[in-house]
TILUMNU-243802 format. One line per 5 residues: their letters; for each residue x, y, z of C-alpha. Coordinates in steps of 0.5 Angstrom, whole numbers. Layout:
a) X:Y:Z; ...;
REM end
This chain:
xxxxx) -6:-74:-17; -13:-72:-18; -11:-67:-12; -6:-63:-16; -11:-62:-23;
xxxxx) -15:-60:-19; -11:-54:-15; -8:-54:-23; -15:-52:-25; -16:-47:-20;
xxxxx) -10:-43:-21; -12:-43:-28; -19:-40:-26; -15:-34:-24; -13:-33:-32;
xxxxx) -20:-33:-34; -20:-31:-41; -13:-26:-41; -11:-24:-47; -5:-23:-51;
xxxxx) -4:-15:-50; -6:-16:-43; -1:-22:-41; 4:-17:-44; 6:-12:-37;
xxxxx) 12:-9:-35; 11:-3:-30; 17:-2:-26; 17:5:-25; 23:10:-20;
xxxxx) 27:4:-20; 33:6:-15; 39:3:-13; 40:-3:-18; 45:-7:-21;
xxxxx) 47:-1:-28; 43:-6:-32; 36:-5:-28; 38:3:-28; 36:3:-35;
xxxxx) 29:1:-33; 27:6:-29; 24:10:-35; 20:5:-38; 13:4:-36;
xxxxx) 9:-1:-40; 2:-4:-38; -4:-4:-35; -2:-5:-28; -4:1:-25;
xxxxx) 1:6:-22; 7:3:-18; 13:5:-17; 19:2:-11; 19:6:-4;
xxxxx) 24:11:-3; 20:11:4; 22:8:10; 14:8:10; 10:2:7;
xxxxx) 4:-2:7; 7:-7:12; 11:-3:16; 5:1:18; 1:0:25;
xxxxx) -1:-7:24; -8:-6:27; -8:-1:22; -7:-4:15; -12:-6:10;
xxxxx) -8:-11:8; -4:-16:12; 3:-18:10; 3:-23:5; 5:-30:7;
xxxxx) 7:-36:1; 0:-39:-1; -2:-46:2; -7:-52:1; -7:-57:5;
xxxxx) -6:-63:2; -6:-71:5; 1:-75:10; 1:-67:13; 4:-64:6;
xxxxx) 2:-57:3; 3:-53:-3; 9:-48:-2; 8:-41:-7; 8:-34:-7;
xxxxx) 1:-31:-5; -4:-29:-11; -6:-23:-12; -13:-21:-8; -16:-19:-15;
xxxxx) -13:-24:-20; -8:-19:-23; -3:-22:-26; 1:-22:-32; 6:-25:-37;
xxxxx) 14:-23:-40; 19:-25:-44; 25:-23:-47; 22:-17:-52; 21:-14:-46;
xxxxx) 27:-15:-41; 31:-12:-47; 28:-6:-47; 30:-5:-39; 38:-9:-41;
xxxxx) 39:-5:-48; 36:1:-50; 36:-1:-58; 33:-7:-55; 37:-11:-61;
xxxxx) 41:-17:-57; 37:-18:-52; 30:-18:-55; 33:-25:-60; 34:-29:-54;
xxxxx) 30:-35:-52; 34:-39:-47; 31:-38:-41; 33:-39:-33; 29:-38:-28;
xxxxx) 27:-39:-20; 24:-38:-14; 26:-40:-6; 23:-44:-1; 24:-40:7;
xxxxx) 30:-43:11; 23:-45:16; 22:-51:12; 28:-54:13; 27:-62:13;
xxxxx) 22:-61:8; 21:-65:2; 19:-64:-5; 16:-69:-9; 14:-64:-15;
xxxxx) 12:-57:-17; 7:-54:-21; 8:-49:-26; 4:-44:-31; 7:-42:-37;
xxxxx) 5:-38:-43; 3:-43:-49; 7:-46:-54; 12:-51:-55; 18:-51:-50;
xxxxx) 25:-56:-50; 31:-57:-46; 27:-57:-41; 31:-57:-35; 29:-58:-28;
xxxxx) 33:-56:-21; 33:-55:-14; 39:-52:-10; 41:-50:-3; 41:-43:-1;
xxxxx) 48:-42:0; 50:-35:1; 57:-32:-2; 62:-27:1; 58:-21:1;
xxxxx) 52:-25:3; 48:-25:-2; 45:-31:-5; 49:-35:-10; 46:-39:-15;
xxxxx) 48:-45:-19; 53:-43:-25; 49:-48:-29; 43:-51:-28; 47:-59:-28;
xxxxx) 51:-55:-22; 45:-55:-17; 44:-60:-12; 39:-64:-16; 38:-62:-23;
xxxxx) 33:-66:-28; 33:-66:-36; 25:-66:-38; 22:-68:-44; 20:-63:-49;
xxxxx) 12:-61:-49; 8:-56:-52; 3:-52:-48; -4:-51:-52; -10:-46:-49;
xxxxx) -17:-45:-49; -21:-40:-52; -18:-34:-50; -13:-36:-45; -7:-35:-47;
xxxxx) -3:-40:-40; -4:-46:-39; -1:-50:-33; 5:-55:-34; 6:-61:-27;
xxxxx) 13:-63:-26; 14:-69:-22; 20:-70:-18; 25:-77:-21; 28:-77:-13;
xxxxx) 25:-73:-7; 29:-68:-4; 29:-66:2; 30:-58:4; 37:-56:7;
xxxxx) 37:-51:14; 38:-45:10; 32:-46:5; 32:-48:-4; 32:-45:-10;
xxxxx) 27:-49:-14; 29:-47:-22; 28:-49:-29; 30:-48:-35; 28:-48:-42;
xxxxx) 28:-46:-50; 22:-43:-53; 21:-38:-58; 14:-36:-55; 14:-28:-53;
xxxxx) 12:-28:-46; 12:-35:-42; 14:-32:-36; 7:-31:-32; 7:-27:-26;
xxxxx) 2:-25:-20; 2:-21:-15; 6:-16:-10; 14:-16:-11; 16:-21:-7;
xxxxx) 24:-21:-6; 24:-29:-7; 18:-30:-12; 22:-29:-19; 28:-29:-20;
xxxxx) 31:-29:-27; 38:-31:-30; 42:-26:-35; 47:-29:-39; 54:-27:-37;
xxxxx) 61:-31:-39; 58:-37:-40; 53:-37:-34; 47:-34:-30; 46:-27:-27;
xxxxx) 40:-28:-24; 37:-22:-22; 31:-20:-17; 25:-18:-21; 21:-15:-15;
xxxxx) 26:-9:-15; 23:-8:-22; 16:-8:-18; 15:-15:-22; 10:-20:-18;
xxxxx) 12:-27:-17; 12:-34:-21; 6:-37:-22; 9:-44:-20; 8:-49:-13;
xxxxx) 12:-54:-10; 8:-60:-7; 13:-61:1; 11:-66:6; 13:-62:12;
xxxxx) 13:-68:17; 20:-67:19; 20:-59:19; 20:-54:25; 12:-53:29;
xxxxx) 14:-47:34; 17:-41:30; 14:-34:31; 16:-28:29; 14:-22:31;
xxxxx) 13:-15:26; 16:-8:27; 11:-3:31; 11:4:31; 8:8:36;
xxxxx) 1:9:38; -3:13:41; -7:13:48; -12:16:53; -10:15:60;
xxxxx) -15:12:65; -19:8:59; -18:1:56; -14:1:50; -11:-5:45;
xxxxx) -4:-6:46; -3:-10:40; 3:-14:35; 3:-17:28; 5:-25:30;
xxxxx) 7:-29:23; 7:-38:23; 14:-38:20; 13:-44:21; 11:-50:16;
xxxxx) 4:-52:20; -2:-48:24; -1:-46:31; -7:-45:35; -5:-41:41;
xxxxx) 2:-39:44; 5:-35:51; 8:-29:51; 11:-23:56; 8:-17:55;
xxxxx) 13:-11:59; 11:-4:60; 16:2:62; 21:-4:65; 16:-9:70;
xxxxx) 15:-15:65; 7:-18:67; 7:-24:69; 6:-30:62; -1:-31:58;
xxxxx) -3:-36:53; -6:-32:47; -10:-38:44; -12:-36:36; -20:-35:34;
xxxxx) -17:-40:29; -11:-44:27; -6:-39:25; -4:-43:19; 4:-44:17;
xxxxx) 6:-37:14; 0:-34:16; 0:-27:20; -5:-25:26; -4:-20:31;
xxxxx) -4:-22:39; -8:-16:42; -9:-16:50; -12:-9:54; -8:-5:58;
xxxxx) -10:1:62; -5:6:62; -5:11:68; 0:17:68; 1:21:60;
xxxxx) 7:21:58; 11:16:52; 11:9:55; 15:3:53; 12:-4:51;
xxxxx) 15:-10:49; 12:-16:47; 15:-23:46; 13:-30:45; 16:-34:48;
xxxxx) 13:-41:47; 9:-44:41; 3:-49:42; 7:-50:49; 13:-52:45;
xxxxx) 20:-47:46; 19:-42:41; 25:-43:36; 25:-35:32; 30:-32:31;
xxxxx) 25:-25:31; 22:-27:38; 19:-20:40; 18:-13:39; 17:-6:42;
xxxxx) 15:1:42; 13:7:44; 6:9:47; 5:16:48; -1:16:53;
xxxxx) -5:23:55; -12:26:58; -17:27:52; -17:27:45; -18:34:41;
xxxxx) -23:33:36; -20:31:29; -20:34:23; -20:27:18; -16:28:12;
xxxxx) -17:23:6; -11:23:1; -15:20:-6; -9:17:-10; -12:18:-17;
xxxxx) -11:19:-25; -14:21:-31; -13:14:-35; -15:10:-29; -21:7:-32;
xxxxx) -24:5:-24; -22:11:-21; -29:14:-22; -31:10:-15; -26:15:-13;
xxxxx) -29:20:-14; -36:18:-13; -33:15:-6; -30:22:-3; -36:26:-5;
xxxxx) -41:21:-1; -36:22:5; -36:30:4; -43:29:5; -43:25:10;
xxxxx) -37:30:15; -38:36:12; -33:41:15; -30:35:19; -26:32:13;
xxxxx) -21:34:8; -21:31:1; -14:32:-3; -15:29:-10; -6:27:-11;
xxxxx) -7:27:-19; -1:22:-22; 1:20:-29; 2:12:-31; 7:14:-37;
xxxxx) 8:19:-42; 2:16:-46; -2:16:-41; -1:23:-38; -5:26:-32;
xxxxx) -4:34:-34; -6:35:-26; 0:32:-23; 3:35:-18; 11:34:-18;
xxxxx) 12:38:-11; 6:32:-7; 10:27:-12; 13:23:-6; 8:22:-2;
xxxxx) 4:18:-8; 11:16:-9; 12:13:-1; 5:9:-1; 7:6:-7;
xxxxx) -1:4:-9; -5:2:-14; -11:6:-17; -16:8:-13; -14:8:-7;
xxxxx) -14:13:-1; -11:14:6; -14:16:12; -11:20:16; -4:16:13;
xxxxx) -7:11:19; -10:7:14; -10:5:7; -16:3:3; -21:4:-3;
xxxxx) -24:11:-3; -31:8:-4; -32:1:-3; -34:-2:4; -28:-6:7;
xxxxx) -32:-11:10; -35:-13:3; -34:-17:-3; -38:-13:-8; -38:-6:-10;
xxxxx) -42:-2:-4; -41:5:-1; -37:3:6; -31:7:6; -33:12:12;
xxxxx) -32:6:16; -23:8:15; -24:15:18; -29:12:24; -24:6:25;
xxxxx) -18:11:25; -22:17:30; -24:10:34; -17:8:35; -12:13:34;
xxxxx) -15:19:39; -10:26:37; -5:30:41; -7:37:39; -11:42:36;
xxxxx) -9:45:29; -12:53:27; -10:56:20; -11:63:17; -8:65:11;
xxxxx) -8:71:5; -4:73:0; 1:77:1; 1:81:-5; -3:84:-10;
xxxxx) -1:79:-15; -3:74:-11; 3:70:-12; 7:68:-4; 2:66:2;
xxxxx) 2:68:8; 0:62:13; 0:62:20; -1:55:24; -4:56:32;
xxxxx) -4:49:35; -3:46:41; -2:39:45; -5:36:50; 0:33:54;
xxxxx) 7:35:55; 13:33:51; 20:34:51; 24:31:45; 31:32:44;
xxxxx) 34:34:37; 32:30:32; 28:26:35; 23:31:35; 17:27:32;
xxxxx) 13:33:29; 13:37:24; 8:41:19; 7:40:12; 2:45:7;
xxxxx) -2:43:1; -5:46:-3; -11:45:-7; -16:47:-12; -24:46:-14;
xxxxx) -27:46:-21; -21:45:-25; -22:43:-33; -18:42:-39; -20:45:-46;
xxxxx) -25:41:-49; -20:38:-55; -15:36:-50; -17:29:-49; -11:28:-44;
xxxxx) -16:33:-38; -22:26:-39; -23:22:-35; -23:14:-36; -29:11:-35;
xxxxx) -30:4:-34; -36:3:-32; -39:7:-37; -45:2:-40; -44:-2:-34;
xxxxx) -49:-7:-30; -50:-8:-24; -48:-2:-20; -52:1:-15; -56:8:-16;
xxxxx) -48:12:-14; -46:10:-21; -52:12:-25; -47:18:-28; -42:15:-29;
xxxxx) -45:8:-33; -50:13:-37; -43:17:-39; -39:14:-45; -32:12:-44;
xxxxx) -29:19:-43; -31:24:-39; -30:31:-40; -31:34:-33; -29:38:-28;
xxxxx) -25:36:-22; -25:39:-14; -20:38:-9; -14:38:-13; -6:38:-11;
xxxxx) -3:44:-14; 3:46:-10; 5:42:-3; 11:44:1; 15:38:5;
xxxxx) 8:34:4; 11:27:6; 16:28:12; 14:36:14; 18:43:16;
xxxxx) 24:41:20; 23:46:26; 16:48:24; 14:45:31; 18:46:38;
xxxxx) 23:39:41; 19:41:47; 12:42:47; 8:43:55; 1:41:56;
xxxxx) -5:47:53; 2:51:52; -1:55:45; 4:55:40; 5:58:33;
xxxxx) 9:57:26; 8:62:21; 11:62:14; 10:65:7; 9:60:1;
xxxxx) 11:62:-6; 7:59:-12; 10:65:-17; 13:59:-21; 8:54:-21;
xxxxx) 4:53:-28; -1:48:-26; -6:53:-23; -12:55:-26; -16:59:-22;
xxxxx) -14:62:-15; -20:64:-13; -21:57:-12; -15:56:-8; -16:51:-1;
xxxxx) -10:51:4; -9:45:8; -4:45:14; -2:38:16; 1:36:24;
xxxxx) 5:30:22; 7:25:27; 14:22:24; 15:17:29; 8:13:26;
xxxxx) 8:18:20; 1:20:21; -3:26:21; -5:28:27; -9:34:26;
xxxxx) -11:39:20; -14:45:18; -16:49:12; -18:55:9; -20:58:2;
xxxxx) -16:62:-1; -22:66:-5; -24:73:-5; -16:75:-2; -16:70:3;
xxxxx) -20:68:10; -19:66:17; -19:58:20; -26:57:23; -28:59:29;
xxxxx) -33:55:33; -38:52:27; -36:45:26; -39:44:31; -45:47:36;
xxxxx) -47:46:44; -50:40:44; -45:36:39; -48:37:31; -43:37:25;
xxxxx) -44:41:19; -47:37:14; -48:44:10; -47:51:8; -50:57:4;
xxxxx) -48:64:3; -53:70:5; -56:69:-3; -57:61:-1; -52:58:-6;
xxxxx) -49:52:-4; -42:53:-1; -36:47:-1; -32:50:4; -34:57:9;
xxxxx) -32:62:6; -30:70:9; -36:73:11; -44:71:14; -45:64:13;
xxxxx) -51:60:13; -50:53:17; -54:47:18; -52:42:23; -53:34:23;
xxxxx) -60:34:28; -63:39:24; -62:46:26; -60:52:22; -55:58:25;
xxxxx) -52:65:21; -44:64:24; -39:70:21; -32:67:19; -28:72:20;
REM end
């Protein structure tokens, strides 16, 4: 009992000192193939949880090349606990986000007059335990709720069972499940601030955990406006919620409303369960270089209910299966967590090569998943181009911490000069709280990545902070160690050039030409063709007049304490800044998946290839100045949708040419800097004599044609 007041205790900690307005959070935004109920909520955005919204993307975290994520895919939260017993929920958020809700607010998505809906106090709620900790048994469960007094308090627990058109079917009412307990009336009181408290349930009789896994529910009656407290990433099983139809329940899955997971836990012992079930996640294809030792890696997850310390595995590639290894773990890889096996391999003929992976034993026991292995595609080929990095910062007015992005894509412009893009993807949380730099036309990539603000993507390999360092646990400047990781492990397939101008005096359409060029022959067939090339635009020094407030930039660290010298201007600098913004994205055209057809099926190795296009802007109204227009051209890889290569170009002075031969001298230097023949600072190369000094010191004239 002591044990489990202290797992109370640290659960709270969490909650810290919440209060009421921040408990209240609801954001489910582009809400897509739903019940007609939820259709509804697709316009509401409440709350300060960021920007998010449901994937229309095959793309998401968790499909993306493990190796790659910043983030593992999230597994049930465990504390181990004694007689070989844990405690089964869903995952904490990472950074204690969390939030609370209740009937005022689901009436908004379920009746647009938010009349009838929004006077209910009844309240049926679930959460599922996996089928992999069949034979478990449950002794109690814990659950945090929203303060105030609670009755018709009701705690069940049903088998998972699944009706005809394989959904889950859920208990008509809580007295139908297989074990149902009626609970005494209590009250929940909070300190200070905090508006939660914690609510230990003990089971009257044990139950034991049928093969398709439970839904441990409860129900109760209370008038306090948002009891329901949630955290977390959606999580299909973490918060499903009753609705009252024909004197039953609907239960409805709130991660499809973008909603975290109930904050609740259920004590299991999982003596009986099963101790060899591995599965293995979809890869996509990676990169290579023949000749040289690379990293053939898959995401491994314990669905079972205990750790594991090692397991076998074949590893086949182009057909010849290697003879079966033992992967012992750095650690025990605890009951659902996630790792990756990864074992060396050196490929010697370029060209797209087959790898499976599959476990086979687990702790020297028959591995029992039914998801035992995984294959992909490795595309093997001589030497790298050198990469253009590309970083796409997901960013917003009214995003108070989005100023470390700005600081952070800065410091990475000083760092790479010329070998980076910045792209600056401005996006709106509501209609109040309106970023007037939103581009419509480069919507579904924000849209695809579904992030919480700041974020940024690197090269759409990696997706993590535009500022902070990955490794650390406090707020330094780390994140070039994204663009290094992705140069290190993803070598690229092609050279990409870009020339541009305008097409007409009104400089209104764009004529661009893209030169690119492979380094190893491939011939893909139809629509299997993987590349494909996109177009952004962007603009510098973009400001809104000095009385439209919507153009300041929140700012969270204004006042602040702490921060190291790279915030100075921002925490002397008041809570909203009017300031000017580069890097802008004004227009994009098929920025998420690519032209179709702009890159050949059949691409032969150094064969010089090309794809001209005009691009029109004549309707376009966001644009402030075009002679501070940039031009980015993006080399995509459908297969693994990241960017291959890239290049831009500015706009200015009627248009220039890509680049040739300056980002990098003889012996290797990159551009740190660039200066016109009056010796102003330039934040690109633009048409004419340029002024370049190199990373070891060394300053040379270069015309850019």
């Amino acid at each position: 009992m002591i044990k489990r007041l202290l797992l109370g205790v640290t659960m709270l900690a969490f909650l810290g000192s919440v209060s009421a307005q921040e408990a209240v959070v609801l954001n489910p935004q582009q809400v897509e193939n739903v019940s007609s109920l939820m259709e509804k909520s697709a316009n509401l955005k409440v709350g300060d949880m960021g920007f998010a919204g449901v994937s229309q993307h095959p793309l998401g975290i968790a499909q993306m090349p493990s190796q790659l994520r910043s983030m593992k895919k999230p597994a049930p939260m465990r504390r181990a606990g004694e007689d070989n017993t844990i405690w089964f929920a869903y995952p904490m958020s990472d950074d204690g986000k969390f939030s609370a809700i209740g009937w005022k607010i689901i009436s908004v998505i379920f009746d647009d007059k938010a009349s009838a809906y929004a006077k209910l106090t009844n309240y049926n709620v679930a959460f599922m335990v996996p089928g992999n900790y069949a034979k478990a048994v449950v002794d109690s469960v814990i659950m945090v709720l929203g303060v105030g007094k609670y009755t018709n308090v009701k705690l069940w627990i049903d088998g998972v069972k699944s009706n005809a058109q394989g959904s889950i079917s859920f208990p008509q009412t809580p007295d139908m499940a297989d074990y149902h307990e009626n609970l005494a009336d209590f009250e929940l009181k909070g300190a200070g601030r905090n508006m939660f408290a914690l609510k230990d349930l003990e089971l009257a009789s044990k139950y034991t955990i049928p093969e398709n896994g439970c839904l441990i529910g409860f129900s109760f009656t209370t008038t306090t406006e948002s009891p329901l407290v949630f955290w977390g990433e959606p999580m299909s099983g973490g918060f499903f919620f009753g609705v009252p139809a024909q004197n039953q329940d609907v239960f409805l899955d709130m991660s499809l409303l973008n909603l975290g997971s109930l904050v609740a836990m259920a004590r299991l012992d999982v003596t009986n369960c099963s101790h060899a079930n591995v599965s293995m996640d979809k890869q996509l294809e990676k990169p290579a270089l023949i000749n040289q030792e690379t990293r053939l890696s898959a995401a491994v997850h314990n669905d079972a209910a205990s750790a594991i310390d090692n397991v076998n595995f074949v590893l086949t590639v182009d057909g010849e299966a290697q003879k079966e290894k033992t992967y012992n773990f750095p650690a025990p890889l605890a009951g659902g967590g996630n790792d990756e096996l990864v074992v060396p391999y050196t490929f010697t003929t370029e060209g797209v090569h087959q790898v499976e992976f599959k476990i086979t034993k687990v702790n020297g026991e028959v591995n029992t998943s039914s998801n035992p292995s995984t294959s992909y595609e490795v595309f093997a080929f001589e030497k790298s181009a050198k990469r253009t990095s590309v970083v796409e910062e997901f960013t917003g007015t009214w995003c108070v911490w989005c100023p470390r992005g700005h600081v952070g894509v800065h410091k990475l412009k000083e760092r790479y000069g010329d070998d980076i893009i910045i792209l600056a993807g401005h996006a709106s949380r509501d209609e109040k709280d309106v970023d007037p730099m939103e581009c419509a036309s480069y919507y579904e990539v924000i849209r695809a990545y579904n992030p919480d603000f700041p974020i940024a993507l690197y090269d759409r390999s990696a997706f993590g902070d535009p500022y902070a360092d990955p490794a650390s646990s406090t707020l330094t400047y780390g994140s070039y160690k994204y663009v290094e990781f992705v140069k290190e492990i993803m070598p690229t397939e092609a050279t990409v050039a870009l020339t541009a101008d305008w097409a007409d005096t009104g400089k209104s359409v764009i004529n661009a030409k893209v030169d690119f060029s492979f380094g190893c022959s491939r011939i893909s067939l139809g629509s299997a063709n993987p590349y494909a090339i996109a177009f952004v635009l962007s603009e510098d020094g973009m400001q809104g007049e000095k009385d439209d407030h919507t153009w300041y930039q929140a700012n969270g660290f204004s006042g602040g304490t702490g921060y190291n010298a790279d915030f100075d201007s921002w925490t002397s600098a008041g809570r909203y800044v009017n300031m000017a913004y580069d890097n802008v994205i004004v227009q994009a055209w098929d920025a998420l998946n690519g032209i179709d057809e702009s890159v050949p099926s059949a691409v032969m190795k150094d064969e010089k290839l090309s794809y001209s296009t005009t691009l029109d802007i004549s309707a376009n109204t966001l644009i402030q100045n075009k002679e501070k227009l940039y031009l980015t051209a993006l080399l995509l890889n459908r297969n693994n949708y990241s960017i291959v290569n890239a290049a831009q170009v500015s706009l200015g002075n009627g248009g220039s040419a890509s680049i040739e031969g300056v980002t990098d001298d003889a012996n290797g230097a990159t551009v740190v800097a660039r200066y016109n023949v009056n010796g102003v600072r330039l934040d690109k190369a633009q048409k004419g004599l340029n002024i370049v000094k190199y990373s070891d010191g060394t300053t040379k004239k270069v015309m850019v044609k």
